[in-house]
C-alpha positions as CSV (number, residue, x, y, z in Angstrom):
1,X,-49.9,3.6,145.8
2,X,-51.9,2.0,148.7
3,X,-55.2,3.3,150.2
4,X,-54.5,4.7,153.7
5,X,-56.3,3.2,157.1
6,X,-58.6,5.5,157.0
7,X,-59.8,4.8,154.0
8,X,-59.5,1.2,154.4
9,X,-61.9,1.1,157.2
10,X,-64.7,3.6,155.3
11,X,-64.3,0.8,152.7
12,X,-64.7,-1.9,154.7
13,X,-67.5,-0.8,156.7
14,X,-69.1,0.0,153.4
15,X,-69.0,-3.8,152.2
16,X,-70.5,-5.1,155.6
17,X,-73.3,-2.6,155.8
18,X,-74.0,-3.4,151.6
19,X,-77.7,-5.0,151.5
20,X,-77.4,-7.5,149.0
21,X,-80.5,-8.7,147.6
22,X,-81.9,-12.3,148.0
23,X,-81.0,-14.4,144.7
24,X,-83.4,-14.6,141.9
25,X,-83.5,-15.7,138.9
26,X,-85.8,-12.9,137.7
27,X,-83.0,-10.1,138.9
28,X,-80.9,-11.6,135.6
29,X,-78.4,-13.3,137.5
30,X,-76.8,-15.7,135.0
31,X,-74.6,-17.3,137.2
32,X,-73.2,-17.7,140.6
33,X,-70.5,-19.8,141.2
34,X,-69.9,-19.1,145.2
35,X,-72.6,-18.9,148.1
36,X,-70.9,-16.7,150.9
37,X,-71.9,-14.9,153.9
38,X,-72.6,-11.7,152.4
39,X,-73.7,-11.9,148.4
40,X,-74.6,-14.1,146.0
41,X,-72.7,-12.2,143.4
42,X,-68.3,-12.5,142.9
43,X,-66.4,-10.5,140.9
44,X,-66.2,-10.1,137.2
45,X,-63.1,-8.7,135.4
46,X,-64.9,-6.0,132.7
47,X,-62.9,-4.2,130.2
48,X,-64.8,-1.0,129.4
49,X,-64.0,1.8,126.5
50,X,-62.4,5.0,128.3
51,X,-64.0,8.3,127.8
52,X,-61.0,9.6,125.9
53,X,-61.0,7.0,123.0
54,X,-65.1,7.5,123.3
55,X,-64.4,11.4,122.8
56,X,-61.7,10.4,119.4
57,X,-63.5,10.7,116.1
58,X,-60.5,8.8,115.1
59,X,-61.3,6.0,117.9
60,X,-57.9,5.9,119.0
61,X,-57.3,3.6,122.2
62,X,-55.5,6.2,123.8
63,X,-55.6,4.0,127.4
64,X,-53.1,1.2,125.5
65,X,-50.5,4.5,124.5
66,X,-50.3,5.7,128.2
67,X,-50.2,2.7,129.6
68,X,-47.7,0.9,127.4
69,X,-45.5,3.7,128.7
70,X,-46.5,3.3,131.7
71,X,-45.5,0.1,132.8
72,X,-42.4,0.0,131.2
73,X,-40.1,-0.7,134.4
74,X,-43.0,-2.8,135.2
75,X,-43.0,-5.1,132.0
76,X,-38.5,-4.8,132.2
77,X,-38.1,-3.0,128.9
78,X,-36.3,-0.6,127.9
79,X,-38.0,3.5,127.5
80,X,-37.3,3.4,123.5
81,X,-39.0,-0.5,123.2
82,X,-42.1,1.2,124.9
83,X,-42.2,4.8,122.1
84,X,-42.0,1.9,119.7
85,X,-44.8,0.0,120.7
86,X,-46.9,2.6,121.6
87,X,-45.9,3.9,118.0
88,X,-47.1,0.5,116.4
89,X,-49.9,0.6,119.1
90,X,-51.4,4.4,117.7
91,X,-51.0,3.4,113.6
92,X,-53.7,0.4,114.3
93,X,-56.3,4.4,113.5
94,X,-54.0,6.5,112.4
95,X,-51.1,7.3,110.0
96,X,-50.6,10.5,111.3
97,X,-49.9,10.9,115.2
98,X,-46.9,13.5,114.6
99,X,-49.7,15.4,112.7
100,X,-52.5,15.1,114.8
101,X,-50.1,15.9,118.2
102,X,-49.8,19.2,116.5
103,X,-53.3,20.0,115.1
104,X,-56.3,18.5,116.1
105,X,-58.2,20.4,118.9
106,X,-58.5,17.0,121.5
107,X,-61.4,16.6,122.3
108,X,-60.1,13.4,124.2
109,X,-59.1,15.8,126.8
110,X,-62.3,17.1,127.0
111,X,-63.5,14.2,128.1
112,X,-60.5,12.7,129.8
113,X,-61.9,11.5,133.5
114,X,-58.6,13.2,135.2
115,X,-60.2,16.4,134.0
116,X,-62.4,15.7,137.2
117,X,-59.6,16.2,139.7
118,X,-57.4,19.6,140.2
119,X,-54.8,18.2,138.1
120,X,-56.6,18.3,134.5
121,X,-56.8,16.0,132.1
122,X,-53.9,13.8,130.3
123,X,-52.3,15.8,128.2
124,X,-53.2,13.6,124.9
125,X,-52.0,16.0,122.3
126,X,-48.4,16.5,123.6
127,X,-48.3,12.8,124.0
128,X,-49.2,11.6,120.8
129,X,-47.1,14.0,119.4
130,X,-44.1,12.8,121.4
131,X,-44.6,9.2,120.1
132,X,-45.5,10.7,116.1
133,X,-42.0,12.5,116.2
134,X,-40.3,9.4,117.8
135,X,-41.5,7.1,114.7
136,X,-40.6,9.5,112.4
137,X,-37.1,10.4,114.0
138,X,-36.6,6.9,114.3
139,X,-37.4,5.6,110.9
140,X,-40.0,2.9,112.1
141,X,-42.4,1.4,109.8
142,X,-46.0,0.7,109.7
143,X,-46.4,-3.4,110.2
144,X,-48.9,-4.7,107.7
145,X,-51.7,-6.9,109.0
146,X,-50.8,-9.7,106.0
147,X,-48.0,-9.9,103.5
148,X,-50.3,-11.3,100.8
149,X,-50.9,-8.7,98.1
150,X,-54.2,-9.2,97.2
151,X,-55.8,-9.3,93.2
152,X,-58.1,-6.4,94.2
153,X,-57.2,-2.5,93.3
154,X,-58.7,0.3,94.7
155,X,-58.6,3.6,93.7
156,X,-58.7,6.7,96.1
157,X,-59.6,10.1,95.2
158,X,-58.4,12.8,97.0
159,X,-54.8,12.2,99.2
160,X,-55.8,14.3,102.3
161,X,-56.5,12.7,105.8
162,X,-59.4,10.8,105.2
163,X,-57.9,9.4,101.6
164,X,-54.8,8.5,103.1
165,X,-55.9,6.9,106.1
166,X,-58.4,4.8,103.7
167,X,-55.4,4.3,101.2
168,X,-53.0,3.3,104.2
169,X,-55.9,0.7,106.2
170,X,-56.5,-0.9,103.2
171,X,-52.6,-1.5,102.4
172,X,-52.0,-2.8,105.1
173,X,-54.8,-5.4,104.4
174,X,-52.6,-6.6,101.4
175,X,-54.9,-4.6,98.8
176,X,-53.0,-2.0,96.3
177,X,-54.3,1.9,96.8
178,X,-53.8,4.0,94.3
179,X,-54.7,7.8,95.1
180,X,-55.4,10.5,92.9
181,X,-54.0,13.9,94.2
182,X,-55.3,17.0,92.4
183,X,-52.6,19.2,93.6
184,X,-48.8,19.0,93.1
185,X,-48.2,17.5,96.6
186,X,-50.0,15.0,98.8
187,X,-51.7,15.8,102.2
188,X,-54.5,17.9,100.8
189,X,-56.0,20.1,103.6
190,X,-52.7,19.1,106.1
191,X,-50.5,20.6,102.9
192,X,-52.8,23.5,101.7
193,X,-54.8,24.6,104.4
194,X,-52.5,24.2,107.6
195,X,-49.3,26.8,107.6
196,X,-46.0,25.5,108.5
197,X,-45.9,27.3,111.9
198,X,-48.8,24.8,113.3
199,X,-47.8,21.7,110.8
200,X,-44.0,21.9,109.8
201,X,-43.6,20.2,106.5
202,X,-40.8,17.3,107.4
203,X,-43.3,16.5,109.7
204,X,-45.7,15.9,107.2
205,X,-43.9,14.6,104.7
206,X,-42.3,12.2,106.9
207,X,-45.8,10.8,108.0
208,X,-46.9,10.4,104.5
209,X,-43.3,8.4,103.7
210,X,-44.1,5.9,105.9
211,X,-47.7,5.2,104.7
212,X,-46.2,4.8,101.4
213,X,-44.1,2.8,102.2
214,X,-47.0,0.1,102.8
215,X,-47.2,0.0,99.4
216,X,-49.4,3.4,98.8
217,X,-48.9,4.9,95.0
218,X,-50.3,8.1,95.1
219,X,-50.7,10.0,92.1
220,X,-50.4,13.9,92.0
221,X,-51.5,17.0,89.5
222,X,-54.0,14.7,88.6
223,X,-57.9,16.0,88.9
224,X,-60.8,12.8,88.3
225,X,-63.0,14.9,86.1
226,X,-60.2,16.2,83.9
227,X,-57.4,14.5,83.7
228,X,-59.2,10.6,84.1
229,X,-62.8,10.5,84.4
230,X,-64.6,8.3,87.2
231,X,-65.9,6.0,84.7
232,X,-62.6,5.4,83.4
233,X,-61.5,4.8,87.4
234,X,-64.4,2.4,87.9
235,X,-63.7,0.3,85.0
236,X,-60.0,-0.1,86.3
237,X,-60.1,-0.7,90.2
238,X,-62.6,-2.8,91.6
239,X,-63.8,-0.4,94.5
240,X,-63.6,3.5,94.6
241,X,-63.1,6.3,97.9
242,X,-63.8,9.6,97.5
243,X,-61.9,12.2,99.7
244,X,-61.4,15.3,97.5
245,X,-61.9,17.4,100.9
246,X,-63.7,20.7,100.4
247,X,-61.0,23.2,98.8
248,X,-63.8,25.9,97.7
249,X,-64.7,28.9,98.9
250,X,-68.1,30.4,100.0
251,X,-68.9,33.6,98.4
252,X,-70.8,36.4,100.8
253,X,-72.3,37.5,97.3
254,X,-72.5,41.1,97.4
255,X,-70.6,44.0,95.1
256,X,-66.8,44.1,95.7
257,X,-66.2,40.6,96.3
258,X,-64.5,39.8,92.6
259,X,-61.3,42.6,93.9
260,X,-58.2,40.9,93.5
261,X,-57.4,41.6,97.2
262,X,-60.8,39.6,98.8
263,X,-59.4,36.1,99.1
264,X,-62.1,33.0,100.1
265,X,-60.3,31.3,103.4
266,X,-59.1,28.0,101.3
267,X,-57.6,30.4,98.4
268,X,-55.8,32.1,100.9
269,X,-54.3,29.3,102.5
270,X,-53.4,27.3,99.4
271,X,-51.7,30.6,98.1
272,X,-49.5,30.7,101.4
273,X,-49.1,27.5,101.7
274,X,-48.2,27.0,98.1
275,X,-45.1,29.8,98.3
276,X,-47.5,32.2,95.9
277,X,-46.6,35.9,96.4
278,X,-49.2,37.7,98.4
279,X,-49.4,41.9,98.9
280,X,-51.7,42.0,101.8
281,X,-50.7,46.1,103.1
282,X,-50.8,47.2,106.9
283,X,-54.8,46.3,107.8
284,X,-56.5,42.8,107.1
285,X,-59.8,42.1,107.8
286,X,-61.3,38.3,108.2
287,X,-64.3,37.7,108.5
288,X,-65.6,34.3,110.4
289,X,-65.3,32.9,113.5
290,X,-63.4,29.2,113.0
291,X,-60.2,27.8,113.1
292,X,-59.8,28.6,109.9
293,X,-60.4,32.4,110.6
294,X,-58.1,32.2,113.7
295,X,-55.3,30.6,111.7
296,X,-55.6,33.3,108.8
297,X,-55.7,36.0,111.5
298,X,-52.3,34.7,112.5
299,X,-50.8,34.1,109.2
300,X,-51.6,37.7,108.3
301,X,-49.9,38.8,111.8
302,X,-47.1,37.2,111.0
303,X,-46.6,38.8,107.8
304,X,-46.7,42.1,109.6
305,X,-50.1,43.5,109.0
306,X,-52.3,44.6,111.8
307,X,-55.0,42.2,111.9
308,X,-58.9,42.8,112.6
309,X,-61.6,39.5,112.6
310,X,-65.3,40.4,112.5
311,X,-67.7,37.8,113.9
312,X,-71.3,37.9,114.1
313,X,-71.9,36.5,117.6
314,X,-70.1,36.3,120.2
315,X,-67.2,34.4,122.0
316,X,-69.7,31.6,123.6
317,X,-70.9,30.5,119.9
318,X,-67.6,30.9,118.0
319,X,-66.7,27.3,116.9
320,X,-63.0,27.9,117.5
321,X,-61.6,26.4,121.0
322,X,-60.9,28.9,124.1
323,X,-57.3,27.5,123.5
324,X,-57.6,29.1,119.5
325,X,-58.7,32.4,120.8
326,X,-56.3,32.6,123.6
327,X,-53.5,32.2,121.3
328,X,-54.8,34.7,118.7
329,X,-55.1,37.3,121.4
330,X,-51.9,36.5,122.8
331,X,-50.1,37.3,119.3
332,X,-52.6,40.7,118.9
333,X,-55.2,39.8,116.8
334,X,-58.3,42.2,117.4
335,X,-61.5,40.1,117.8
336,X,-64.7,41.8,117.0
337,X,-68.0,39.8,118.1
338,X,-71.6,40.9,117.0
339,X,-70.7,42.2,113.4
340,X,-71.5,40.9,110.6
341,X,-70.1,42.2,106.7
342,X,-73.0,43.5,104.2
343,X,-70.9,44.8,102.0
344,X,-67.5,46.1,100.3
345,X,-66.3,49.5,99.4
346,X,-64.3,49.6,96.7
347,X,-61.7,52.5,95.0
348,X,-59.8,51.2,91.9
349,X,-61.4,48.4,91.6
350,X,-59.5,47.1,94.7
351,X,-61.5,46.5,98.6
352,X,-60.8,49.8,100.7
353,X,-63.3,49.0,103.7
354,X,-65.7,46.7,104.6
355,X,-69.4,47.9,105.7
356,X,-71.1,46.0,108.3
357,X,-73.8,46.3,110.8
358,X,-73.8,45.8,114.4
359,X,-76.0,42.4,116.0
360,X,-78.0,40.8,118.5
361,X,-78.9,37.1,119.2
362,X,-82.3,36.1,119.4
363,X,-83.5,32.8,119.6
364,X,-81.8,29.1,119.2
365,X,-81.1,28.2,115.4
366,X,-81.0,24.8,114.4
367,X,-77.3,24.6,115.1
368,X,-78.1,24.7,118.9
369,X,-76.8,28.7,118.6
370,X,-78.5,31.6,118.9
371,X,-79.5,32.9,115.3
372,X,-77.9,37.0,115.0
373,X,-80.4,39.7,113.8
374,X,-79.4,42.6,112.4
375,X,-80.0,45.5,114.6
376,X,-81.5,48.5,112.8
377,X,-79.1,51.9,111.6
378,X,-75.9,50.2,112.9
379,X,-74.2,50.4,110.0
380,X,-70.2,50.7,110.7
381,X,-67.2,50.6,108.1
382,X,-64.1,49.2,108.9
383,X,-61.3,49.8,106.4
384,X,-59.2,47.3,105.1
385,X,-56.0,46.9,102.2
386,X,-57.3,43.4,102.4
387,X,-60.1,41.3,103.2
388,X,-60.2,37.6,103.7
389,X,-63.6,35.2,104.0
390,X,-63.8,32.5,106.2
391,X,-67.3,31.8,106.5
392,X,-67.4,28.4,105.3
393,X,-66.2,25.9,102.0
394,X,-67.2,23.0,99.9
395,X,-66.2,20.4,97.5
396,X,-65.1,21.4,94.4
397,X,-67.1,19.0,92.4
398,X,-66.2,17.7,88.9
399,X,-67.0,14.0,88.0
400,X,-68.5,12.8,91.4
401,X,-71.5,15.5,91.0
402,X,-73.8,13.0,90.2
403,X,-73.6,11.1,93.7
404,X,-74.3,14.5,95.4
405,X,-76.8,14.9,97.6
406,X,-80.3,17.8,97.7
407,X,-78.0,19.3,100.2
408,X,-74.7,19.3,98.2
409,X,-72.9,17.1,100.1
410,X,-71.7,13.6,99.6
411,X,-74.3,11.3,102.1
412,X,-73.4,7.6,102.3
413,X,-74.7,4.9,103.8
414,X,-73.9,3.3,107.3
415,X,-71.1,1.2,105.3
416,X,-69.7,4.7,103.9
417,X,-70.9,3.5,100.2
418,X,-73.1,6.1,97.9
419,X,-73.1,3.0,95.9
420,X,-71.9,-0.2,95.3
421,X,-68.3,0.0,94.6
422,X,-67.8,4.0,95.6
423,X,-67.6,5.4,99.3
424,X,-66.6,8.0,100.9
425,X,-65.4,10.3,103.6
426,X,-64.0,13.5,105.2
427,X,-65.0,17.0,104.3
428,X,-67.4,15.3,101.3
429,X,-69.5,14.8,104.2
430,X,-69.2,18.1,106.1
431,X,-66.4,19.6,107.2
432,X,-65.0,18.8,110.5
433,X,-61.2,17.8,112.0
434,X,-58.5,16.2,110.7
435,X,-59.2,13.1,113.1
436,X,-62.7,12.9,112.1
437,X,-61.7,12.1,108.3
438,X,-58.9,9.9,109.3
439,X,-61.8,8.0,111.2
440,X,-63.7,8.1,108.0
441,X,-61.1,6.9,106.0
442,X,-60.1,3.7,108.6
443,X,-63.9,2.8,108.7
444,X,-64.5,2.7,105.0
445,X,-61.4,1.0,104.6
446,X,-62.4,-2.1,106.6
447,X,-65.5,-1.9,105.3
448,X,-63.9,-2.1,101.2
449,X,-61.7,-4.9,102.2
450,X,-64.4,-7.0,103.6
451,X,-66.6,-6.5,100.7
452,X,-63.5,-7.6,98.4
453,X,-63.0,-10.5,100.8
454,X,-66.1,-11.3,100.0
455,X,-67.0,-11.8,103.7
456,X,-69.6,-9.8,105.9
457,X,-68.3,-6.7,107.6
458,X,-68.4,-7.3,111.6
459,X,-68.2,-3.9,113.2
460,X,-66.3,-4.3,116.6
461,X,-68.0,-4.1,119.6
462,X,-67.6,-1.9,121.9
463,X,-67.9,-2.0,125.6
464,X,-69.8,0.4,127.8
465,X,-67.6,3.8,128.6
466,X,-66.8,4.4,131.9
467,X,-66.8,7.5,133.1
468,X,-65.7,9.2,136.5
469,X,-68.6,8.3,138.7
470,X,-67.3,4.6,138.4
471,X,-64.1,5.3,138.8
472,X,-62.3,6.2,143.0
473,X,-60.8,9.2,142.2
474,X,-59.3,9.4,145.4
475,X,-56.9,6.4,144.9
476,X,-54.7,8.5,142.2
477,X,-52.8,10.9,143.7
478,X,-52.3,14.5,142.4
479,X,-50.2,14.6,139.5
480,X,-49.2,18.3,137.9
481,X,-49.9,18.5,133.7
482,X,-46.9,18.5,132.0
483,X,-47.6,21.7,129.5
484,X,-45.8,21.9,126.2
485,X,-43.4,24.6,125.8
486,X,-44.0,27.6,123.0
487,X,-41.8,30.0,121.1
488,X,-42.2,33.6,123.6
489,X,-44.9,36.1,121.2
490,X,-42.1,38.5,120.5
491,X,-40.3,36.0,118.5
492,X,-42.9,35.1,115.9
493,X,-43.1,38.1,113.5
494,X,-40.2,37.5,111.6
495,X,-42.1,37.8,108.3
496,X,-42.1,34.0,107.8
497,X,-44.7,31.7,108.7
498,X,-42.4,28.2,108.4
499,X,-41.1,28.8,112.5
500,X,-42.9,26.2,114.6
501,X,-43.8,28.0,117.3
502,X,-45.0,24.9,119.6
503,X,-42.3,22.8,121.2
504,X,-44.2,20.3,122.4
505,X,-43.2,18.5,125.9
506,X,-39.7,16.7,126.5
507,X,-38.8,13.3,127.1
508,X,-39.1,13.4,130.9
509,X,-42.4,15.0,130.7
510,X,-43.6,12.6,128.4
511,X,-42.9,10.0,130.9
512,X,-44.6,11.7,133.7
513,X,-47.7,12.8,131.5
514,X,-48.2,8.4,130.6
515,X,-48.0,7.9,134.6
516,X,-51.1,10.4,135.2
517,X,-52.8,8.3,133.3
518,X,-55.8,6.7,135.6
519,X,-56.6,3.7,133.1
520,X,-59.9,3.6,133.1
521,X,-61.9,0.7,132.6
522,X,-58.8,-2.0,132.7
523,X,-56.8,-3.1,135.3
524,X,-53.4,-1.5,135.8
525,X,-51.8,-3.8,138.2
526,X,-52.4,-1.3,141.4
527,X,-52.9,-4.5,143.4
528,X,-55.4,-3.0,146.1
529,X,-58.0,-5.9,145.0
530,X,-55.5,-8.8,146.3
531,X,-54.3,-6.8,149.0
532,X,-57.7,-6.5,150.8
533,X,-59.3,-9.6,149.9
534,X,-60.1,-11.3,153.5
535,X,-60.7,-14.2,151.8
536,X,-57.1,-14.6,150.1
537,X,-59.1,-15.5,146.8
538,X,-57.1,-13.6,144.8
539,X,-53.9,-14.1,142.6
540,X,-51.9,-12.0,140.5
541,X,-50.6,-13.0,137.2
542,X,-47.7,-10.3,136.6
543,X,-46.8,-12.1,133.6
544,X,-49.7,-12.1,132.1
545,X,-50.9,-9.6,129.0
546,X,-52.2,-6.3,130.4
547,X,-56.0,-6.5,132.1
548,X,-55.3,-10.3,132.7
549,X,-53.3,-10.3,135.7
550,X,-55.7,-10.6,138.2
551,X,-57.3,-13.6,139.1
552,X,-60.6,-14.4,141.9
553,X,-60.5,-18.1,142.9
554,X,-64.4,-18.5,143.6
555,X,-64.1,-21.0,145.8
556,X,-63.1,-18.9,148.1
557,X,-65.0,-15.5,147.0
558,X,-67.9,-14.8,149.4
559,X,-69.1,-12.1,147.8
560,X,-67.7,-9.5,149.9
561,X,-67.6,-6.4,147.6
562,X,-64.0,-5.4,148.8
563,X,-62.4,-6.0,145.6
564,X,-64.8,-3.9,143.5
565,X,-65.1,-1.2,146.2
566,X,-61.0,-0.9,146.3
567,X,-60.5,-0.9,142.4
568,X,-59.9,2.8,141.4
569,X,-60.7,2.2,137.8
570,X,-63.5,0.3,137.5
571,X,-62.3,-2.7,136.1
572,X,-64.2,-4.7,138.6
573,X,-67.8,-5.7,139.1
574,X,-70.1,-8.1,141.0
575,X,-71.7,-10.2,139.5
576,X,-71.3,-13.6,137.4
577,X,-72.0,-12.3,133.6
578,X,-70.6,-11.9,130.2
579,X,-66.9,-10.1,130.7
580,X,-65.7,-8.1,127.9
């Protein structure tokens, strides 16, 4: 796309009204290679982080994934040579894009720059998913960084996200993983805490295959604390990661709550997830207000109860996303806000209602929400044939308790150690997302294998992030979201919970969602720069790698600002400096 005259002119007048400042050494101009009519400054090329990877505690480079697809036609290869690479190009963070498509929350999107125009964001969920289920439908293979095996072990505890990832990024570093899986099957929280309907398991599985076939061994029904203790583990492997996740329940801790039908969140989940028969009767209350709630909510729905959750404040502090509560709604879950359980009537010895009193916020707590107070003589009961709690969880602690923190959570330091040879990650820290322990698992990783290398850890650097005010939004023309497709509400409660009820986006859409991508921060070939350089000072390059292409011959720059003023993403700035 080309600007328009119009907007040609409003450019140009722009650079010949620009008051450039006299030259100075003291204004921290390093360099200046051209002395024109206008500036003392010429253009820099400046690769800068996009807001989306900024916004992925997985730090994903999501940019390189769009545009890989992108410029396919551009770069003459063929549609399935670009999923490939763009598969290759997302398992540099993560193991798991099939997974992640499906289940994290993307916060990317939240902060995706296209969000500023009328068209939305990139839809970053539906397109990692698209290239997850292309590797795994395609049988491709994680490429290791070295095919050395190296003399070092390490042993992982806990083979959820973060204890994969760790387990995979260090494989493919050429050091053996072994991990240590308490349960029957791998995938931890993914396995046991995600139903099928949200996380299909050939999905799943089909993720994990691939990271073992880096050369993971994982190791199942085996609990460190139990079955092998940690000292035994540090006298074997030479560096340790702990990922256990946090599999236990919080208890509200009143009378009532040891009836065999009041189920913690996590024992819930695990039972469901595990194929465990469950009697649940015609009205289930959960209590919380989190994905995990929301989730449990469904599950029960779908196993034809009429469902009820209670949360104590209201829809503006609920930590599960609009999109969570939309979907709950749509399927007829009844959301109750400002209510809070104190209690549980029991009748033969089993949970018949739940009593609870009616609240009001007050002031901020130190979560940044604001703290519900009981208001006086409220007290409601809402009956129940089961009641689930999803008020929070934590680590189920055996050997490891020693490295626990005052606060009872694992706390290491900025290289993800507790101490020399043991680190860790994921819900041991708090929990969070599924990406946010694979990021934990990737950084401690690198962090291991330079420490067995014997060589300092350099953490990358990152560039500055660029966000829309740098960016001409006016350059990229309106582009519709492609919107995954879903299963229609009617055809969910089939008494199952293995029917997947998102279908994600199709080929062609997947196409159309890589070219709404803006690239920002890094050129993407759009040309305007060369086009509207009076001077003729610059070159293209189209055979050049991605963000090279573009070349300013300074002895013909005069400082002009064109270039910079017509790039729509950023990529260019004035002044002679430090490029990135």
């Amino acid at each position: 796309m080309q600007i328009n005259p119009k907007e040609s002119n409003s450019l140009l007048d722009s650079a010949l009204n620009y008051h450039f400042p006299e030259y100075s050494e003291e204004q921290g101009i390093k360099k200046v290679v051209a002395f024109g009519d206008h500036s003392h400054k010429c253009p820099i090329y400046v690769k800068q982080t996009p807001s989306c990877t900024a916004g992925c505690p997985a730090g994903n480079d999501i940019r390189a994934w769009l545009t890989l697809v992108q410029h396919t036609e551009k770069r003459h290869r063929n549609w399935q040579e670009s999923y490939e690479s763009a598969w290759h190009e997302a398992s540099k963070t993560t193991p798991f894009p099939a997974v992640c498509g499906r289940v994290c929350p993307h916060p990317c999107e939240i902060k995706c720059n296209r969000s500023k125009k009328d068209d939305g964001a990139v839809n970053i969920s539906s397109f990692e998913r698209f290239i997850g289920d292309y590797g795994i439908n395609a049988g491709l293979r994680h490429k290791k960084l070295t095919a050395e095996i190296k003399d070092k072990k390490v042993a992982i505890i806990g083979a959820g996200p973060a204890g994969l990832s760790c387990a995979f990024q260090l494989a493919r570093r050429g050091f053996p993983a072994t991990v240590f899986e308490a349960f029957a099957e791998p995938g931890g929280m993914l396995r046991y805490g995600i139903p099928a309907y949200r996380l299909p398991r050939n999905i799943l599985d089909g993720e994990i295959e691939a990271i073992v076939e880096t050369g993971v061994n994982i190791i199942c029904n085996t609990v460190i604390g139990i079955d092998k203790s940690l000292d035994e583990l540090t006298a074997e492997f030479d560096k340790i990661f702990i990922g256990i996740g946090a599999h236990k329940g919080v208890r509200l801790g009143v009378e009532g709550e040891d009836a065999p039908n009041v189920f913690s969140a996590v024992r819930f989940l695990k039972m469901i997830n595990s194929g465990e028969p469950l009697h649940l009767g015609s009205r289930v209350i959960v209590v919380g207000g989190g994905h995990s709630a929301l989730v449990i909510a469904r599950v029960a729905r779908r196993l034809g109860a009429e469902v009820t959750v209670l949360y104590r404040r209201t829809i503006v502090e609920m930590p599960a996303t609009e999109e969570e509560v939309s979907e709950a709604l749509d399927e007829g879950i009844d959301i109750r806000y400002l209510i809070a359980p104190v209690g549980i009537r029991t009748e033969d010895d089993r949970a018949v209602a739940v009593l609870c009193t009616q609240m009001r916020l007050g002031e901020l707590d130190n979560t940044g929400r604001r703290q519900p107070i009981p208001v006086e003589n409220s007290h409601i009961e809402v009956e129940c044939t089961a009641l689930i709690l999803a008020i929070s969880q934590r680590p189920d602690w055996q050997d490891v308790k020693r490295y626990v923190s005052t606060n009872g959570w694992l706390k290491p330091d900025e290289n993800w150690s507790i101490d020399e040879s043991i680190y860790a990650g994921g819900d041991v820290i708090s929990p969070d997302r599924v990406t946010t322990a694979i990021g934990h698992g990737r950084l401690a990783a690198e962090r291991i294998a330079a420490r067995l290398e014997g060589i300092p850890f350099q953490a990358p650097r990152y560039s500055e992030i660029i966000t829309e005010e740098k960016l001409r939004l006016t350059y990229y023309e309106k582009r519709e979201r492609n919107e995954r497709r879903w299963m229609p509400v009617n055809n969910r409660f089939t008494g199952t919970i293995d029917l997947e009820i998102d279908f994600g986006i199709t080929e062609e859409q997947f196409r159309a969602e890589a070219l709404r991508c803006m690239s920002c921060g890094l050129c993407f070939e759009c040309d305007q720069c060369r086009i509207f350089c009076p001077q003729e000072a610059i070159s293209g390059f189209p055979g050049n790698p991605v963000g090279q292409v573009m070349y300013t011959d300074y002895t013909k720059c005069i400082g002009c600002h064109i270039c910079a003023l017509t790039c729509p993403c950023g990529y260019i700035q004035m002044g002679m400096g430090e490029g990135l």
